[in-house]
N, C-alpha and C positions, 0 to 999 in steps of 0.2 A: 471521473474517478469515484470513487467507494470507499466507506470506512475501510472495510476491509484492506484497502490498498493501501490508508498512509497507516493504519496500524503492521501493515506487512502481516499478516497474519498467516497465511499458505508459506511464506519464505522462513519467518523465523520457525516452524515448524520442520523446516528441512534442515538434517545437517549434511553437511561434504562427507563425515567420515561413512555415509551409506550412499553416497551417491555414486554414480557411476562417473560422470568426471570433475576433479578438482580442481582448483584455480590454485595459480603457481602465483603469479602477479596479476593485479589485474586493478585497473584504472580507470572506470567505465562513469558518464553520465549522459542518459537520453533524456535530452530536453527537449524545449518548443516552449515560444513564447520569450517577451524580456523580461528578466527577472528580477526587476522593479513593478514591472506592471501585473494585473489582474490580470490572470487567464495562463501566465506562467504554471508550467510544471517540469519538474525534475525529477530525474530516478537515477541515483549514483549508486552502483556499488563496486569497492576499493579495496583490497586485498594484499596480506605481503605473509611472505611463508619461509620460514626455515629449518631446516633436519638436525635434529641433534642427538647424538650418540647416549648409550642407556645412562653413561657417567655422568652426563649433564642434564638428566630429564630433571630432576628435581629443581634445579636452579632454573631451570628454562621454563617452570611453569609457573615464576611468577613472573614472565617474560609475555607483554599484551603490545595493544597500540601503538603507543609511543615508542614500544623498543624495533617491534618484528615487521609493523605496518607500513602502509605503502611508504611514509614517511621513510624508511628506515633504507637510506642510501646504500645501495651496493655496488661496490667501487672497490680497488684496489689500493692500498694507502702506504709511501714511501715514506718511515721516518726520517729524520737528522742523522741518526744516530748509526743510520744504519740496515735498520731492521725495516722487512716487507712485509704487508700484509696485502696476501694476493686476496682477488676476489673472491673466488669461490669460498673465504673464509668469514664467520661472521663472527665478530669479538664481542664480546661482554663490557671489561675494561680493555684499553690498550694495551694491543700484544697479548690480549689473553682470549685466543680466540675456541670458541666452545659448540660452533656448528655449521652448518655447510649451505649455504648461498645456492639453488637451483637454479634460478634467475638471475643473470647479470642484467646490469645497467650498462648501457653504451652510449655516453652524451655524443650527441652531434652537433657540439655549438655554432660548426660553420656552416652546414646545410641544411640545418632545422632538423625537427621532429622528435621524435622519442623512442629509441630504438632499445629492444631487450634480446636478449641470447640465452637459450635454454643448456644450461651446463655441459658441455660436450661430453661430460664424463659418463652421464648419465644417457645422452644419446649414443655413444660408442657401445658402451654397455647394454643396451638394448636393444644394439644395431639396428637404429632408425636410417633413414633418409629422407633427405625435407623434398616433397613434393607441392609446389605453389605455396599457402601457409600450414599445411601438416607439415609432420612426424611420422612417417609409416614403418611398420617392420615388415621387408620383405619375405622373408621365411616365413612370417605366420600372414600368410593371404594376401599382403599391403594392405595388412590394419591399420587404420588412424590409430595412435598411440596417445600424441600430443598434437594439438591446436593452438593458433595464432587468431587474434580479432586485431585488424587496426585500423585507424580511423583513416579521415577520408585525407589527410594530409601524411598518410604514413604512418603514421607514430603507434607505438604497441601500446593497445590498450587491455588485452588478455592470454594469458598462457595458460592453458589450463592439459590436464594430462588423466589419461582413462587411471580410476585407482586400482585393476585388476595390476597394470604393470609397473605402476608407481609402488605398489605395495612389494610388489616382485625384488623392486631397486635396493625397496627401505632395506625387504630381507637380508637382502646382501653384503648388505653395507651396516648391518647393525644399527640403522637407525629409525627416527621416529620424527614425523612431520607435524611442525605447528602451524596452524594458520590463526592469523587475525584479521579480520576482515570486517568492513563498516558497509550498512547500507541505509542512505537516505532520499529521502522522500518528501516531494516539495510540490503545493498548489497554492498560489494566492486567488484569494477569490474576492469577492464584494463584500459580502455579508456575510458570518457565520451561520446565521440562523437559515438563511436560504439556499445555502451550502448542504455537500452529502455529512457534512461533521457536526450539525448542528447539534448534535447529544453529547459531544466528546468537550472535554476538558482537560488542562495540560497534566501529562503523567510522567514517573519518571519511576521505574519499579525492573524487579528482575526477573527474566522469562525466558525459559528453554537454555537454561546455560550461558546467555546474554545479556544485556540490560540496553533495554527500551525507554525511549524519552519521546514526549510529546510535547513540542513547543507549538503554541499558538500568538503570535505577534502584530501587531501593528506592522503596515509596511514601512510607516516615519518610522518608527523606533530602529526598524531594521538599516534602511539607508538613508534615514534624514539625520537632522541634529545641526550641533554648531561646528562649525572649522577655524582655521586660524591660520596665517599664513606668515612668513617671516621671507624677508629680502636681506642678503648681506652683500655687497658689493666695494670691490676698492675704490680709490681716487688718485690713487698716486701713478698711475701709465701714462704714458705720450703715446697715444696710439701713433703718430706721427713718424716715430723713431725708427727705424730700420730696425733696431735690433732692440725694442725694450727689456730691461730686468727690473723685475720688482723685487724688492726690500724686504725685510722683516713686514710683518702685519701686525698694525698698532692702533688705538683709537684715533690717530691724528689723519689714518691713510685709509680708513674704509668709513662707510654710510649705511644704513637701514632704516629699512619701512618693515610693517608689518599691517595686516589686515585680517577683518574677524566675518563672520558674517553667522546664518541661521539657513538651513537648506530643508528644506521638507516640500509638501506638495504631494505625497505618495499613498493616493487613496487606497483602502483594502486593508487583509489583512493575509498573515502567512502563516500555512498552518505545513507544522516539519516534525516528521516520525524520522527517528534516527535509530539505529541498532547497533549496538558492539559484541562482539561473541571471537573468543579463541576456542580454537579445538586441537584435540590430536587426530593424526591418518596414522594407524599403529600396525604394524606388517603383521602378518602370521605365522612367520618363521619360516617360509618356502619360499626359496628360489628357482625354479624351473629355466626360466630362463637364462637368469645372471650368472646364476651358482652353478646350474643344472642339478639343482635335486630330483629325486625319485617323485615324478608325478604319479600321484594316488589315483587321477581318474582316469581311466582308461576303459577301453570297449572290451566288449569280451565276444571272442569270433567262435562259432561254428567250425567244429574241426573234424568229426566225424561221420558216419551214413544216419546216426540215428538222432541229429540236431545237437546232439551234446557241445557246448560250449567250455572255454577254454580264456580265461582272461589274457589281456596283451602281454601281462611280465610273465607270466609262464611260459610264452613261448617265445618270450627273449633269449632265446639261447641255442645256436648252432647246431648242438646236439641232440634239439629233440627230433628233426629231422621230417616235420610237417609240412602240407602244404596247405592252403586252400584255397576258397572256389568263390567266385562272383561273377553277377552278372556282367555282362561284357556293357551296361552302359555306365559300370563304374569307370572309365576310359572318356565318354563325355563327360560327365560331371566333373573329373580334373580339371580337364583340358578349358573349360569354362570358368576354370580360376586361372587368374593373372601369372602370368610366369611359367607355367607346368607347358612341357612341349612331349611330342610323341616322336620316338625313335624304334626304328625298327631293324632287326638285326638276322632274321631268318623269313621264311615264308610265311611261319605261324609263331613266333616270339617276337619282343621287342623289349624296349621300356619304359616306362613314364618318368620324367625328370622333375622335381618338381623345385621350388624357390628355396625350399631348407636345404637344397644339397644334394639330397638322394636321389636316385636311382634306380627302381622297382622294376627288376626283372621278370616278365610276365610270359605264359604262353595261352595260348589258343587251343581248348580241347575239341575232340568230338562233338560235344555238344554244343561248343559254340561257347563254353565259360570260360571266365579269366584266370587261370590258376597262378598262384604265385607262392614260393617259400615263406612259410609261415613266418619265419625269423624277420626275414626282411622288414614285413611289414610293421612288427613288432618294433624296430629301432625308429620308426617314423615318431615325429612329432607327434603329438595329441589332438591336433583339432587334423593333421592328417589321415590319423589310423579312424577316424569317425568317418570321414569321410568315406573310405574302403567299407569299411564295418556295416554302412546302409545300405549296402550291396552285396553282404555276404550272404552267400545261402550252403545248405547241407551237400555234400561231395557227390559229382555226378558226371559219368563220360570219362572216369580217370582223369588223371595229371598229363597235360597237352605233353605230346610221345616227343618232339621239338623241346621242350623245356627241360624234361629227362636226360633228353639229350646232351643237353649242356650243361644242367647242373652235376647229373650222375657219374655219365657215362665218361665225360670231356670230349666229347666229340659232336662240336655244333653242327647242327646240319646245314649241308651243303646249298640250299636254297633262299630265295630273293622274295621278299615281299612285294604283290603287286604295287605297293603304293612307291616304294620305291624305284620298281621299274620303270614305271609309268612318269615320273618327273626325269629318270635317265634318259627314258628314249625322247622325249623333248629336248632335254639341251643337246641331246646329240642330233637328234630333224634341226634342230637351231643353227647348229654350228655346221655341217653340211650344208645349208645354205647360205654360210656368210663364206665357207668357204670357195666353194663351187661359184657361185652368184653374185658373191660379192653384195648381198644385202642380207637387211635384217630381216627374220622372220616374223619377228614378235615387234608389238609395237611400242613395249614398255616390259622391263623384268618385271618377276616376281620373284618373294623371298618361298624356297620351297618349302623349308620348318614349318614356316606360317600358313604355309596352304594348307598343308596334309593335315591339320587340324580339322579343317573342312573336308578336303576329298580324302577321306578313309571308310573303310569298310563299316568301323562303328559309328558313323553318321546316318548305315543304313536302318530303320527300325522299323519301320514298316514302310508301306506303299507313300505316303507323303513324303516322307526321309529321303525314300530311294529315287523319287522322281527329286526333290531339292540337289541330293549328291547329282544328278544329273545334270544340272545347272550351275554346278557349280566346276562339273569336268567339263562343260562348255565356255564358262566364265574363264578359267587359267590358260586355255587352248584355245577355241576356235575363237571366241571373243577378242583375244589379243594379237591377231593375224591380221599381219599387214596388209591389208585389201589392196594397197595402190601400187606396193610391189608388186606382189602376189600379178595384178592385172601388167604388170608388162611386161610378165614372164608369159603367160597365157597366150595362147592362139586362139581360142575360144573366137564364135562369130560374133556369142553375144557378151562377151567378158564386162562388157560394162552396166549390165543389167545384174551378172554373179554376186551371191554372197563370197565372204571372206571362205566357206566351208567348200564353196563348189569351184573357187578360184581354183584352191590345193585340188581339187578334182584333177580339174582337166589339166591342170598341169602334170600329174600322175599319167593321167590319159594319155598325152603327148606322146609319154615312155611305154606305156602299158598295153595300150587299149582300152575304149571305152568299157569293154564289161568287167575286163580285169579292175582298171580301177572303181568300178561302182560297185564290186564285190568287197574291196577291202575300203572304202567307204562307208558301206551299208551300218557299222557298228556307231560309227560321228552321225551319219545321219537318224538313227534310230534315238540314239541321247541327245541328239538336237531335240525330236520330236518330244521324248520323254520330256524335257525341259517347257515345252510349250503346254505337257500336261500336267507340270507343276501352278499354272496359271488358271485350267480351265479341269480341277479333276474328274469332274466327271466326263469329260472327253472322250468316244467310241475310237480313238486312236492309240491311247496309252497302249491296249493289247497287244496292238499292232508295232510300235513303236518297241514293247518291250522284246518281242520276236525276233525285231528286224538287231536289235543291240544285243541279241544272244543271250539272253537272259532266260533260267531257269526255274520258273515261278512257284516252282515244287520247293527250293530247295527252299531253307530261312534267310530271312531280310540280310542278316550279314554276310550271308554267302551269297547272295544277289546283288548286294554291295561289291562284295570282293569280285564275282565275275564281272561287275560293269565295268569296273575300273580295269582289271585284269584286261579285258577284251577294246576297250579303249585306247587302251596303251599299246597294245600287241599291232592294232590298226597305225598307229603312229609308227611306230617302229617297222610294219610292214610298210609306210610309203616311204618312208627313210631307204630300207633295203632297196626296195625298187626303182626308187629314180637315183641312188648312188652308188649301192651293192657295196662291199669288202664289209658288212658287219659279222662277227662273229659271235653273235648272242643273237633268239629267234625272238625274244622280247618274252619268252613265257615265265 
């Protein structure tokens, strides 16, 4: 250890009310070593906080240690008389209660430990969810909000909560957070002089809003000394008696000893930096969350040809009748936060869903951008519309003629996105074979939401991308085909040498003929191969590979995306038709 350390010099420097997260309760000592002996050290720090409304701030600030600190029981108290004082309430005098308990206490006298509970009101209100020992808010990303620390026996030794949203709380509720909190600091060593504290001497003074004390002591003085001891005991029981009662208690009927003694023995000495400091966490009058006030910070998006920009609340409003443009890998970057899933709803529209709620109806233009009503976007969350916002560029290809469609005209167009085809025609090849066959095709479901996050058109961004999407329309399909069925439907000579892909072959074959089926094949086996060029890309096959899966290397990566998947699917859906027929959809 270092002066530095038991003077706390970096810590009392810091206060909560600029920190980023606050201690709600908190009951903390990391030790090592016995602490009677040399070579002990301790670092505690202790904490207890309560909110109080602007009518109490003056009374609550002469309210320290003793009243608000860890000391300061929080419990729920049933008079005689009648009267309750529930927890979440903290009182001054009896019955006169003047602020509001964030932290409960929850004794567990029967199964040990030390359990606390973070106000549900305050959780409700923020709409967290406790995940292992967080607090998260789904809507805004599954932020950590609020943290739990507890020891290795269970017991809660810290609650502490981000003060962007604790201040959000205060707002809303009109109130103002006190903390008082102690931290000390403990090494007994041999010698002072040969010690890091050899310069220091005990001090006891006021610093940063706090007050610092420096004890230096003997370790007798600390745990030695004299003791004393007293015995009282009756004399008047028959322990013999089946049923004894004893009497009154009088000098005739009880005895005592008493004993004295001198305990020392405790070389060394202790040197303890203690600190006391109250503060306030003081809101800034915004609720965003709580209240839903008008957030001031907002992105300001590109709405025109000539860059001109357009802040989010201006185009909060139905009527002004905008749209605008982004990159299409604004689409992955959702979809890589927790909770947001992709829905599709025409061949070139869909929506992005995301954890606040909403719903961003998007389309697909000429050029390949994401266009969307400007409105929409504008009602999004705050750290949502940023998100869009880092993807926005100046209008280009028009407004996807699909999107028009449905917001202008009311007339959605009549077409299918391949990504959705392409999981159709599976569970319908699936279910054709359990009907017919009486087995499973697949060896194990899959959930299809969760896939198309991967097998979609904007997974394609370039040549790496488009060979990975390859691999992974391998991975949901041929991957997960039952080989061992699959081979006892087969006639195949060599079926037991077959992959899973050439199994479906020749069973096609069967019906088909070999070249018919090696034609509607040729698109699995080309994203097979692609997929082996995901491993080796410089591979003199990929070309080959992209050919054979129909791929049009002219067009852009998302439109090579969308054919692979498109032509992948169509193959499925072609050996469905042909070894069952009665489909009426061609797969395109």
């Amino acid at each position: 250890m270092t002066e530095a350390w038991i003077l706390q010099a970096s810590e009392i420097r810091r206060a909560f009310s600029r920190a980023t997260w606050v201690p709600l309760r908190a009951s903390r000592n990391d030790e090592k070593g016995n602490v009677t002996e040399v070579g002990y050290v301790g670092d505690v720090f202790a904490c207890g906080s309560v909110a109080f409304p602007k009518q109490h701030h003056e009374l609550a600030e002469g309210l320290s240690w003793r009243d608000i600190g860890i000391g300061h029981t929080v419990a729920p108290y049933a008079y005689s008389d009648g009267h309750y004082s529930p927890i979440d309430a903290y009182q001054y005098n009896d019955k006169e209660p003047i602020g509001i308990n964030l932290v409960f206490e929850h004794p567990q006298p029967v199964v040990g430990g030390r359990q606390w509970i973070l106000n549900p009101d305050l959780v409700v209100a923020l709409r967290l969810i406790k995940e292992g020992r967080n607090w998260v808010r789904p809507e805004e990303d599954f932020v950590v909000v609020a943290r739990e620390t507890v020891d290795s026996d269970g017991s809660h030794s810290l609650i502490e909560i981000k003060r962007e949203f604790l201040m959000d709380y205060l707002a809303a509720r009109g109130l103002s957070l006190r903390l008082s909190y102690y931290r000390q600091r403990v090494e007994n060593v041999a010698d002072l002089k040969k010690s890091p504290y050899a310069g220091l001497a005990e001090i006891e003074e006021q610093r940063d809003g706090g007050r610092y004390r420096l004890h230096i002591r003997e370790l007798n003085a600390v745990f030695g000394g004299s003791w004393v001891s007293f015995r009282v005991w009756r004399t008047d029981v028959d322990d013999e008696e089946d049923a004894p009662v004893m009497g009154p208690e009088t000098n005739e009927n009880t005895a005592t000893e008493s004993a004295e003694g001198l305990r020392g023995g405790y070389p060394g000495l202790r040197v303890e930096g203690e600190f006391w400091r109250d503060e306030w966490i003081e809101h800034q009058g915004k609720s965003t969350r709580v209240r839903r006030d008008e957030d001031q910070n907002l992105p300001h998006f590109i709405v025109d040809t000539d860059g001109s920009r357009k802040s989010s609340d201006k185009l909060n409003d139905e009527d002004i009748g905008r749209w605008l443009w982004f990159r299409p890998s604004v689409v992955n970057e959702l979809l890589s936060h927790r909770g947001f899933s992709l829905k599709w709803y025409t061949a070139e529209t869909g929506a992005i869903k995301s954890t606040s709620g909403h719903s961003i109806h998007f389309g697909i233009n000429a050029s390949d951008l994401i266009t969307v009503y400007a409105c929409d976007i504008a009602k999004l969350p705050a750290w949502e519309q940023f998100l869009w916002a880092a993807c926005n560029i100046a209008p280009d290809g028009k407004v996807s003629a699909e999107l028009l469609s449905s917001q202008v005209k009311a007339q959605p167009a009549d077409t299918s996105a391949v990504e959705e085809l392409l999981f159709g025609c599976m569970r319908l090849l699936e279910g054709d074979f359990r009907k017919t066959f009486g087995i499973s095709l697949f060896l194990h479901e899959i959930d299809d939401a969760a896939s198309m996050r991967n097998v979609s058109r904007f997974s394609s961004m370039d040549q790496a991308s488009l060979l990975r999407l390859a691999k992974d329309l391998v991975r949901i399909f041929s991957d997960r085909l039952d080989a061992r069925s699959l081979r006892r439907l087969s006639n195949h000579p060599e079926k037991d040498k077959l992959g899973s892909n050439m199994l479906l072959q020749s069973i096609l074959a069967q019906k088909t003929g070999e070249a018919r089926a090696r034609e509607v094949f040729a698109v699995i086996a080309g994203t097979y191969d692609m997929r082996l060029g995901d491993a080796h890309p410089t591979s003199s096959k990929i070309d080959a590979a992209l050919k054979l899966a129909g791929i049009d290397t002219a067009a852009s990566y998302l439109r090579q995306g969308e054919q692979l998947i498109r032509n992948f699917g169509r193959a499925i859906w072609c050996t469905g038709s042909l070894l069952f027929g009665g489909h009426e959809t061609s797969g395109e």
